[in-house]
VMD Tcl script that draws the C-alpha trace (Angstrom):
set ca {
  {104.85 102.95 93.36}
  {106.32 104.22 89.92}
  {110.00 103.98 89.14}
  {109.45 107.94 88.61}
  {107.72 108.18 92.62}
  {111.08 106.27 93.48}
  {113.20 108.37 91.81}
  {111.99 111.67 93.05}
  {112.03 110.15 96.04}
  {115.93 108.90 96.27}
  {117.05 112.93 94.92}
  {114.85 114.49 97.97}
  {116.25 112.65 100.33}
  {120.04 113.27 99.30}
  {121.42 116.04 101.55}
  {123.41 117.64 98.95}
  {120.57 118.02 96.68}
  {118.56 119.34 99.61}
  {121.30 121.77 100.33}
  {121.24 123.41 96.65}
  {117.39 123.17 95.36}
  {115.41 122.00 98.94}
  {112.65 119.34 97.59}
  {112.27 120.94 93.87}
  {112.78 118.10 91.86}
  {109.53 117.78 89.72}
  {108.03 114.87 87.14}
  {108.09 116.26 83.39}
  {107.07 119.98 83.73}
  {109.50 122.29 85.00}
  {107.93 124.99 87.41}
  {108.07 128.76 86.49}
  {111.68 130.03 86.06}
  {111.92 131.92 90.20}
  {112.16 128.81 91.16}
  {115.41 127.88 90.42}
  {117.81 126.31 91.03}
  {115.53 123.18 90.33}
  {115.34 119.47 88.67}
  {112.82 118.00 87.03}
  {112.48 114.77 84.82}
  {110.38 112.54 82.24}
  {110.51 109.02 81.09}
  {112.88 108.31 77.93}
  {111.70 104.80 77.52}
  {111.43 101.28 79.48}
  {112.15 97.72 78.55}
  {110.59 94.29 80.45}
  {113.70 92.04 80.89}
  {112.28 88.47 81.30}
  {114.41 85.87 83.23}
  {114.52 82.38 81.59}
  {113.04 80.76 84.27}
  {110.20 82.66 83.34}
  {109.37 83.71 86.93}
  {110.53 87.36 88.22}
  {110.44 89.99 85.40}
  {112.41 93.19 85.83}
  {111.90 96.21 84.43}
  {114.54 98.77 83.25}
  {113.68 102.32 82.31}
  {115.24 105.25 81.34}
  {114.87 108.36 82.69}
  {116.09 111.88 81.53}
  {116.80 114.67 84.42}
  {117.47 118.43 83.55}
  {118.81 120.48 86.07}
  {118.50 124.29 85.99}
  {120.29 126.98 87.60}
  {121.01 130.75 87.56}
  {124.77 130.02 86.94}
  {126.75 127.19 85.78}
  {128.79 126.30 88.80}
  {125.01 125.98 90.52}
  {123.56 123.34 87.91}
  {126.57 121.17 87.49}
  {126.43 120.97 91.72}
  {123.27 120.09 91.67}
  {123.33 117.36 88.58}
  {126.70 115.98 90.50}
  {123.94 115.43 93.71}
  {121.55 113.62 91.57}
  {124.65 111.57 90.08}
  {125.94 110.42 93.49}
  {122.16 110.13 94.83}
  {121.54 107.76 91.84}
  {124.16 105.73 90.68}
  {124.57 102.13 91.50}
  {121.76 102.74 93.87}
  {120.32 99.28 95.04}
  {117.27 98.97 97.91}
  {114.17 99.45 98.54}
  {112.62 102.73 98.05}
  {108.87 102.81 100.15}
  {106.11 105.01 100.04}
  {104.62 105.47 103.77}
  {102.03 108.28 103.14}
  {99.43 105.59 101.63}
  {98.17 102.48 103.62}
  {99.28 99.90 102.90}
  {102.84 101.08 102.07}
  {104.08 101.08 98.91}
  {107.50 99.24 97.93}
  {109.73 98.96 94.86}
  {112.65 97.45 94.65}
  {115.36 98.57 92.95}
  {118.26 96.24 91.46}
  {120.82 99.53 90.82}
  {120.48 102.41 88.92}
  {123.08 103.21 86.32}
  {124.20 106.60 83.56}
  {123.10 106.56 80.35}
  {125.99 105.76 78.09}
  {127.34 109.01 76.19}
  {126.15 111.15 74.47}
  {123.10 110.33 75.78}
  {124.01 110.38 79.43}
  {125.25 114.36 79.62}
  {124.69 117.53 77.99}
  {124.85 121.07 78.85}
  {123.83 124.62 77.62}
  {122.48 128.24 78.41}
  {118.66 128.87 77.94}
  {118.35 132.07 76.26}
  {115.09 132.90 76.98}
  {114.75 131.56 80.77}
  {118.30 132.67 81.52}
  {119.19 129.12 82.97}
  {121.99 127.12 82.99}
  {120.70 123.18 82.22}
  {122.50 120.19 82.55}
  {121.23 116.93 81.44}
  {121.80 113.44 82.24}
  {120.13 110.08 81.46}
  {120.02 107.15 84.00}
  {118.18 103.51 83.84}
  {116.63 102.45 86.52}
  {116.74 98.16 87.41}
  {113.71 97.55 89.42}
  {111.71 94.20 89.89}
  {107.71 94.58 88.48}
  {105.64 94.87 90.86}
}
mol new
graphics top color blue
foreach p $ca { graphics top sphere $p radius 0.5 }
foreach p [lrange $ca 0 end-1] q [lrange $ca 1 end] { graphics top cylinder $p $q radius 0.2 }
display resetview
């Protein structure tokens, strides 16, 4: 399982994000604009953190999520979900719809520091409000 497959997974399953956008939370491509309100996300970077033992490496990457909404109160709801879904998140997230099961484990996952963990605007042309916020994900390699 991907660090991306993980995270997608940990927004579904928080009920608040359910409540606003049901399951649309999508890797890198946004879907056409009726679909909103809806998140969607791409990789920003990652970095292989190697213990000095020289045994378990971990991972960290970063990971930028955009959330879109027909009005403002709407997106910032939604990006507040994905904030309290994500941060300082620690287990193991498992993928049960292959055999064998999937597993990654996750350390914690913690915001971007500013500026690069928030921004917001208006898209003219899709008449969305976006919000966007950065968050690094701790995992150990698989």
């Amino acid at each position: 399982m991907t660090s991306g497959e993980a995270l997608k997974r940990i927004i579904a399953a928080n009920s608040a994000f359910q409540a606003i956008a049901s399951n649309r939370i999508f890797p890198v491509v946004a879907p056409q604009i009726g679909h909103a309100p809806f998140s969607f996300f791409w990789s920003a970077g990652r970095e292989i953190v190697e213990t000095l033992e020289g045994g378990v490496n971990m991972v960290r990457d970063r990971y930028f999520i955009r959330s879109s909404a027909k009005d403002a109160f709407t997106a910032e709801a939604l990006d507040d979900a994905i904030f309290k879904a994500l941060v300082e998140y620690s287990g193991t997230v498992e993928n049960d719809d292959v055999s064998p099961a999937e597993t990654l484990l996750i350390e914690v996952i913690e915001p971007m520091p500013r500026p690069q963990h928030e921004s917001m605007g208006f898209s003219d042309s899709a008449e969305l409000y976006d919000i966007q916020s950065g968050f690094e994900i701790v995992y150990l390699m698989p």
